[in-house]
ROKOL-611304 format. One record per residue (C-alpha): y, z, x; residue number from 1; residue in three letters. Coordinates in steps of 0.5 Angstrom, whole numbers, padded with zeros to 4 digits, m for minus. Layout:
REM residues N
<north = Y, up = Z, east = X, nr = NUM, rest = ALA>
...
This chain:
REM residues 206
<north = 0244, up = 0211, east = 0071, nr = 1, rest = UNK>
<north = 0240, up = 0205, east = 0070, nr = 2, rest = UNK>
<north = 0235, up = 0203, east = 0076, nr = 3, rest = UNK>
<north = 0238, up = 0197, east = 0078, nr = 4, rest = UNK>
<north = 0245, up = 0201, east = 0081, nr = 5, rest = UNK>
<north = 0241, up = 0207, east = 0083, nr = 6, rest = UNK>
<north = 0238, up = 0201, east = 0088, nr = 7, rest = UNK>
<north = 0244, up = 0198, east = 0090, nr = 8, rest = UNK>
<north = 0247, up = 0205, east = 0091, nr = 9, rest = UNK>
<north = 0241, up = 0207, east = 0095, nr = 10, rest = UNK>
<north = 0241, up = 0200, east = 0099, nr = 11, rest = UNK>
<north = 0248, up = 0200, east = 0101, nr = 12, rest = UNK>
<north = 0248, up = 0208, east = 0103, nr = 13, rest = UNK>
<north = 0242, up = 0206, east = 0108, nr = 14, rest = UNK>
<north = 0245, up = 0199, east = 0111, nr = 15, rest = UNK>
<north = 0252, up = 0204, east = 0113, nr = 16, rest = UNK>
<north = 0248, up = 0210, east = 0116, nr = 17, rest = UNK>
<north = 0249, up = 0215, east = 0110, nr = 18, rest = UNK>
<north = 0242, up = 0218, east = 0109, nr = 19, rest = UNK>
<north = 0243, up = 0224, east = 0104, nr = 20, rest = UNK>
<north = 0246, up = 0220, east = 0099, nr = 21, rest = UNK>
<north = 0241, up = 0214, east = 0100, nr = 22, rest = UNK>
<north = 0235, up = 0220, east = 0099, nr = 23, rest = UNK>
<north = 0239, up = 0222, east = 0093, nr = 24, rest = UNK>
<north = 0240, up = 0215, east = 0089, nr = 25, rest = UNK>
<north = 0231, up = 0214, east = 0092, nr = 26, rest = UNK>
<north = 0229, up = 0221, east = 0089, nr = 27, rest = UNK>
<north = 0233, up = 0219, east = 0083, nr = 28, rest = UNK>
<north = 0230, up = 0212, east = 0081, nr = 29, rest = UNK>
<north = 0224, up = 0214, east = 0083, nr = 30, rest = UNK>
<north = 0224, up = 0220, east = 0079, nr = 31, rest = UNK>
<north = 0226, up = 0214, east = 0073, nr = 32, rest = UNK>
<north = 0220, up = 0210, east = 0073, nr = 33, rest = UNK>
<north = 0216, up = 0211, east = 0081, nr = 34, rest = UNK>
<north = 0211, up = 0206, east = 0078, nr = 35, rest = UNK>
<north = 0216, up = 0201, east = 0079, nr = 36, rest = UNK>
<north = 0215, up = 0196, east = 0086, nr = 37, rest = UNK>
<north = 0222, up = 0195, east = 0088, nr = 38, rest = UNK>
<north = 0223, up = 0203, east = 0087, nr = 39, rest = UNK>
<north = 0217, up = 0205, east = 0091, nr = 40, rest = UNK>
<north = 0218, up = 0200, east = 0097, nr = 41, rest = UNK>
<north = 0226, up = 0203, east = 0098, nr = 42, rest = UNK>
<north = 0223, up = 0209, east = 0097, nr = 43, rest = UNK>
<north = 0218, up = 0209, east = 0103, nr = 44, rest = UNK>
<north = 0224, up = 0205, east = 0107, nr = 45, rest = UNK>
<north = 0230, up = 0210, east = 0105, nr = 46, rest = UNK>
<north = 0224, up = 0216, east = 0108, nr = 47, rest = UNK>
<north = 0222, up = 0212, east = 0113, nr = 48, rest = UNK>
<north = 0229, up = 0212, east = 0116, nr = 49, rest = UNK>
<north = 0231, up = 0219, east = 0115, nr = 50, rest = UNK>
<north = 0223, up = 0221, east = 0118, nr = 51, rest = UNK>
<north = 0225, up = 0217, east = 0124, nr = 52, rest = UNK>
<north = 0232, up = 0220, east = 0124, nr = 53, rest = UNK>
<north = 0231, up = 0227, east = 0123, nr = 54, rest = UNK>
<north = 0225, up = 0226, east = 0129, nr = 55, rest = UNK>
<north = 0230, up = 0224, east = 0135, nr = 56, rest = UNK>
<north = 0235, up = 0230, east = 0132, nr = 57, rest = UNK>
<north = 0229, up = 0235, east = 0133, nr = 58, rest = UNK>
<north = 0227, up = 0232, east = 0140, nr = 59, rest = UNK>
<north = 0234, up = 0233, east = 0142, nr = 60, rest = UNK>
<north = 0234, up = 0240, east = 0140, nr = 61, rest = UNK>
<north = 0229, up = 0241, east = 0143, nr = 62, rest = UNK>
<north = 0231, up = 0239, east = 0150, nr = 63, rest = UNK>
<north = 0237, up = 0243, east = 0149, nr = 64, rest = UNK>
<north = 0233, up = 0249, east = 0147, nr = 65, rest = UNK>
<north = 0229, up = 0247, east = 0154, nr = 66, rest = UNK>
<north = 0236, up = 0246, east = 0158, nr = 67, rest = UNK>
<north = 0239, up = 0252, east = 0156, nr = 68, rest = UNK>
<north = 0233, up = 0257, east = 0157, nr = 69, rest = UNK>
<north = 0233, up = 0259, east = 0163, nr = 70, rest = UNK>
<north = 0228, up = 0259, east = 0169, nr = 71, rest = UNK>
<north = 0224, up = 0254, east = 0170, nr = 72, rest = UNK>
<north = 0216, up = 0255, east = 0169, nr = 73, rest = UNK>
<north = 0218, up = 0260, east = 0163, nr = 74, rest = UNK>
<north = 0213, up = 0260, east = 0156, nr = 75, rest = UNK>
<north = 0217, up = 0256, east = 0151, nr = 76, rest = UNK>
<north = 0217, up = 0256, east = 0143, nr = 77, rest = UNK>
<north = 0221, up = 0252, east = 0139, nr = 78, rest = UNK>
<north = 0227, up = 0255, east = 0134, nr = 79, rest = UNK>
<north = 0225, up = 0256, east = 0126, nr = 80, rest = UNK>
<north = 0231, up = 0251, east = 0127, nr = 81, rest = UNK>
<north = 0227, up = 0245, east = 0131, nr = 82, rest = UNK>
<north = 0220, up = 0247, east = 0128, nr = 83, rest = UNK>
<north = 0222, up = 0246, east = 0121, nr = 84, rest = UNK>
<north = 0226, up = 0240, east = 0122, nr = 85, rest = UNK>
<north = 0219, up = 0238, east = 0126, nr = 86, rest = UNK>
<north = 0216, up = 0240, east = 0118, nr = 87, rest = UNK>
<north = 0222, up = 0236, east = 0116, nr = 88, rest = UNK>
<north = 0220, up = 0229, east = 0118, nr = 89, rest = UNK>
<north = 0212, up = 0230, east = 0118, nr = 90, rest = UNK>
<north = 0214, up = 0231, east = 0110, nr = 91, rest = UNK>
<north = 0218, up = 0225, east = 0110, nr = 92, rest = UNK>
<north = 0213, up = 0220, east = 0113, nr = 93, rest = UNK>
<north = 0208, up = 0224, east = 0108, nr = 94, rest = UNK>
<north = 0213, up = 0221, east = 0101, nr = 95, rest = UNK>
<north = 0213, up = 0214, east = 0105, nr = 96, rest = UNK>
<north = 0206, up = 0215, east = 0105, nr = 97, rest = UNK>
<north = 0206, up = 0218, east = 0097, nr = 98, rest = UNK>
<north = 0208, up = 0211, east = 0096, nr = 99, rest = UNK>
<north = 0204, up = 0206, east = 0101, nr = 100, rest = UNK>
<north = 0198, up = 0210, east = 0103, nr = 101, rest = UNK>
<north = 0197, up = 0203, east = 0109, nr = 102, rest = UNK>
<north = 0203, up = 0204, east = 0112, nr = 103, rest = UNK>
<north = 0202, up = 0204, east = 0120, nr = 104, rest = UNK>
<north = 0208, up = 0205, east = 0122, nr = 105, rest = UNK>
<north = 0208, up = 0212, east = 0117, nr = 106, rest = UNK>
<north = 0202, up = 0213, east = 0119, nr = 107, rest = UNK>
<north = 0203, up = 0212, east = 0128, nr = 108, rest = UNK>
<north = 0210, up = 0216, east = 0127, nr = 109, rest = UNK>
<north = 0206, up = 0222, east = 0122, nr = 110, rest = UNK>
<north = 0201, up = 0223, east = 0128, nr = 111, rest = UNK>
<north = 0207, up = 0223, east = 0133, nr = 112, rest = UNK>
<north = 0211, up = 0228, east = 0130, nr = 113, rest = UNK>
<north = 0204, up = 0233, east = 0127, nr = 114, rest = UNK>
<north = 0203, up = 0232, east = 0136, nr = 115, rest = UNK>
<north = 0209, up = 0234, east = 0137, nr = 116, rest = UNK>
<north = 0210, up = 0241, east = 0132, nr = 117, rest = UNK>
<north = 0203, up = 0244, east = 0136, nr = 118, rest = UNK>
<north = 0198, up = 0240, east = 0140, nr = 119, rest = UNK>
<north = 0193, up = 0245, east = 0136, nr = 120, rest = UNK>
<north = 0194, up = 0239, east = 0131, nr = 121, rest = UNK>
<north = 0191, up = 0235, east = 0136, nr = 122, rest = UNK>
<north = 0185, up = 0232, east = 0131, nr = 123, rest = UNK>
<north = 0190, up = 0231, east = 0126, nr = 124, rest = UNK>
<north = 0194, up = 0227, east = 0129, nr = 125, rest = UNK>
<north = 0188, up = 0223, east = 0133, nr = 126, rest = UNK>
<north = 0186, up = 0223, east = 0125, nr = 127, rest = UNK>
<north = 0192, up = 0219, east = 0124, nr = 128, rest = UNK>
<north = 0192, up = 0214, east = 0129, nr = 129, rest = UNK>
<north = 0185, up = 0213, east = 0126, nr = 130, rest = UNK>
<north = 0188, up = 0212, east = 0120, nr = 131, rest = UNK>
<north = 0194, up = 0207, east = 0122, nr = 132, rest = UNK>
<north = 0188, up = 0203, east = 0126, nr = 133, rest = UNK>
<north = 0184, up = 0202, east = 0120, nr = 134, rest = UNK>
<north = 0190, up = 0201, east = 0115, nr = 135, rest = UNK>
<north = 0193, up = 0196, east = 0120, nr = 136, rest = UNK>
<north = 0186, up = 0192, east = 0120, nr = 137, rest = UNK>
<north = 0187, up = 0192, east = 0112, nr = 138, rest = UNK>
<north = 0194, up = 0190, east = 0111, nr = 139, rest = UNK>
<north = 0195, up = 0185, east = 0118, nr = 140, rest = UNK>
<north = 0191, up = 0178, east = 0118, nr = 141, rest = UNK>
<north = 0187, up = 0178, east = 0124, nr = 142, rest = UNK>
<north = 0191, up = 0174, east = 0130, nr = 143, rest = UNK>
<north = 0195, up = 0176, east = 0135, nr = 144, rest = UNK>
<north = 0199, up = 0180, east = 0132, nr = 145, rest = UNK>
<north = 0194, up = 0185, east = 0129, nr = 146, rest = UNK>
<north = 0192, up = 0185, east = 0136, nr = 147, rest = UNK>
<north = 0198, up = 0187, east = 0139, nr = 148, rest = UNK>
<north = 0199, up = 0192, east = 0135, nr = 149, rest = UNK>
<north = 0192, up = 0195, east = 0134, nr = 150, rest = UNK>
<north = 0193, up = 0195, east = 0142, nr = 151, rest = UNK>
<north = 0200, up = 0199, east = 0142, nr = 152, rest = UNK>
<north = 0196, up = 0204, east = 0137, nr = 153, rest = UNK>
<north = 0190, up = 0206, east = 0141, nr = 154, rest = UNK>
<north = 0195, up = 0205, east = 0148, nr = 155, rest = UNK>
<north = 0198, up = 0212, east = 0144, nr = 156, rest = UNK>
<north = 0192, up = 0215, east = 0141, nr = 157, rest = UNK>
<north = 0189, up = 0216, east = 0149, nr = 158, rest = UNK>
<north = 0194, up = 0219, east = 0151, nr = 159, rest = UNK>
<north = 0194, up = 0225, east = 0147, nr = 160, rest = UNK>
<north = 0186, up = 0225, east = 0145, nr = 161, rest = UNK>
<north = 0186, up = 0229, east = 0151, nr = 162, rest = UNK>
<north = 0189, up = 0236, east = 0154, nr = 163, rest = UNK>
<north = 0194, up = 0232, east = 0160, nr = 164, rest = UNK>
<north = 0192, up = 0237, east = 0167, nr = 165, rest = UNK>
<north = 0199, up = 0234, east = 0169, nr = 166, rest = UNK>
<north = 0203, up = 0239, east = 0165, nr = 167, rest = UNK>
<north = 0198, up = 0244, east = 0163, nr = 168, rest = UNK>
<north = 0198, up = 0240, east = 0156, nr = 169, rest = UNK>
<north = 0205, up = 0243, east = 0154, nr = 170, rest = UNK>
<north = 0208, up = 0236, east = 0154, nr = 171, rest = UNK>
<north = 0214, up = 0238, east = 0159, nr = 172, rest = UNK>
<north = 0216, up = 0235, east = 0166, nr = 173, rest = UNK>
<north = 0212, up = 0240, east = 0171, nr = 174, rest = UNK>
<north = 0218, up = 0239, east = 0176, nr = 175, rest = UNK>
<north = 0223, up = 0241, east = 0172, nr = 176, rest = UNK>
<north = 0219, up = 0245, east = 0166, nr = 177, rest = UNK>
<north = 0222, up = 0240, east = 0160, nr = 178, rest = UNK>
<north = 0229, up = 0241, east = 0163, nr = 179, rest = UNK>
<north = 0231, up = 0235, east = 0165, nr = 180, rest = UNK>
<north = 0235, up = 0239, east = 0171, nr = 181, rest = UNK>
<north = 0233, up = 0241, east = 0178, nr = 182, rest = UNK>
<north = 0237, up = 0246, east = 0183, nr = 183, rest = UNK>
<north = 0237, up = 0244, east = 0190, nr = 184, rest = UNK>
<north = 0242, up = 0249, east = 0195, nr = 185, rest = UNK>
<north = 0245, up = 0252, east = 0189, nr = 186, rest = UNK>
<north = 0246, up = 0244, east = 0186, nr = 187, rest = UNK>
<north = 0244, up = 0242, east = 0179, nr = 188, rest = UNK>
<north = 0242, up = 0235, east = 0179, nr = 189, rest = UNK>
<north = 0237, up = 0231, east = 0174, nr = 190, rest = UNK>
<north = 0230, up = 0231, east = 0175, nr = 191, rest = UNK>
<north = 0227, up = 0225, east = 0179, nr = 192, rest = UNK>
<north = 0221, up = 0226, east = 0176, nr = 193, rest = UNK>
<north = 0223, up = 0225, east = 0170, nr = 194, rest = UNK>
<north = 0229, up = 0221, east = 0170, nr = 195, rest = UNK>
<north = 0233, up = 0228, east = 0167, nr = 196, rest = UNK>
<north = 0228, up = 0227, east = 0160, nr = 197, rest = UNK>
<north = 0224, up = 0232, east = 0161, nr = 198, rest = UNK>
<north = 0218, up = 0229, east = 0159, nr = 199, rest = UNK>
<north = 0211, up = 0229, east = 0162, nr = 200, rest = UNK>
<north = 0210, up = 0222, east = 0166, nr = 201, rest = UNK>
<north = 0203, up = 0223, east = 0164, nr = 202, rest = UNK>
<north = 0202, up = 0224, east = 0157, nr = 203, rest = UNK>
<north = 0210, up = 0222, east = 0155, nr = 204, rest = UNK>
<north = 0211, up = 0227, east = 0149, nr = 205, rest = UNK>
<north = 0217, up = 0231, east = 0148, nr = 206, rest = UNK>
């Protein structure tokens, strides 16, 4: 299939939310000719898109994995499902960096995704946000739009450049261990702490 229908095809699976066959028609145009600009940009779109999906996918697992564990305060691990869904996405923002290695967001979502996994991956991560403040000082001209983003990145950098003494570092609302629930007289409600997300307030990663 030449070059030209592949990216059709890819563009128009991607514009109407079908994600595996936008991946499938990427993979192979880019396995034709990965040099070629037009490619290596849909490419990087397509993976961008599935790395971004497939992250909200394992988060809400996650918190369903939280939900039905049991008692509040328990030590929880993740699933070989939710952890290697995790792997999944940090694979996919690699391959839009295979491509783009200056591509902020890539970069900003990498290290949320890698702090996510495991905050033993702490430094990792903080190496990436570095590496998204610096690609975006190369690629942004200087003004007010770089500023606002390079704001944005160091705002998110802090909050995980540290362990957060609010929820002893687990990420998970200390009221309701992650949950998103509270029993009050026998009665299931949404946790007020943190709106029933189960995110700590304070360090905001789930």
């Amino acid at each position: 299939m030449a070059i030209e229908e592949l990216l059709r095809r890819a563009q128009e699976s991607l514009a109407n939310g079908r994600f595996p066959e936008a991946r499938d028609a990427a993979d192979e145009a880019f396995a034709l000719d990965g040099n070629d600009p037009q490619v290596r940009e849909l490419y990087g779109n397509v993976y961008l898109a599935h790395g971004i999906r497939r992250s909200g996918e394992a988060r809400e697992r996650r918190r369903k994995e939280i939900e039905g564990h049991g008692t509040p305060g328990e030590s929880f691990e993740d699933s070989e499902a939710v952890a290697a869904t995790f792997r999944e996405v940090v694979g996919a923002f690699d391959r839009v960096l295979a491509v783009d290695p200056d591509h902020v967001k890539a970069l900003s979502l990498k290290a949320q995704a890698l702090f996510r996994i495991d905050r033993g991956n702490r430094a990792a991560a903080l190496a990436a946000y570095d590496r998204a403040v610096a690609a975006l000082e190369a690629t942004v001209p200087a003004g007010a739009v770089r500023e606002t983003g390079r704001k944005n990145l160091m705002r998110d950098r802090r909050r995980i450049e540290a362990p957060c003494p609010a929820c002893d570092d687990t990420g998970f609302c200390p009221e309701c261990a992650g949950s998103g629930w509270r029993r009050t007289l026998g009665f299931r409600r949404r946790c007020e702490a943190c709106l029933g997300h189960g995110i700590c307030k304070r360090c905001g990663v789930l």
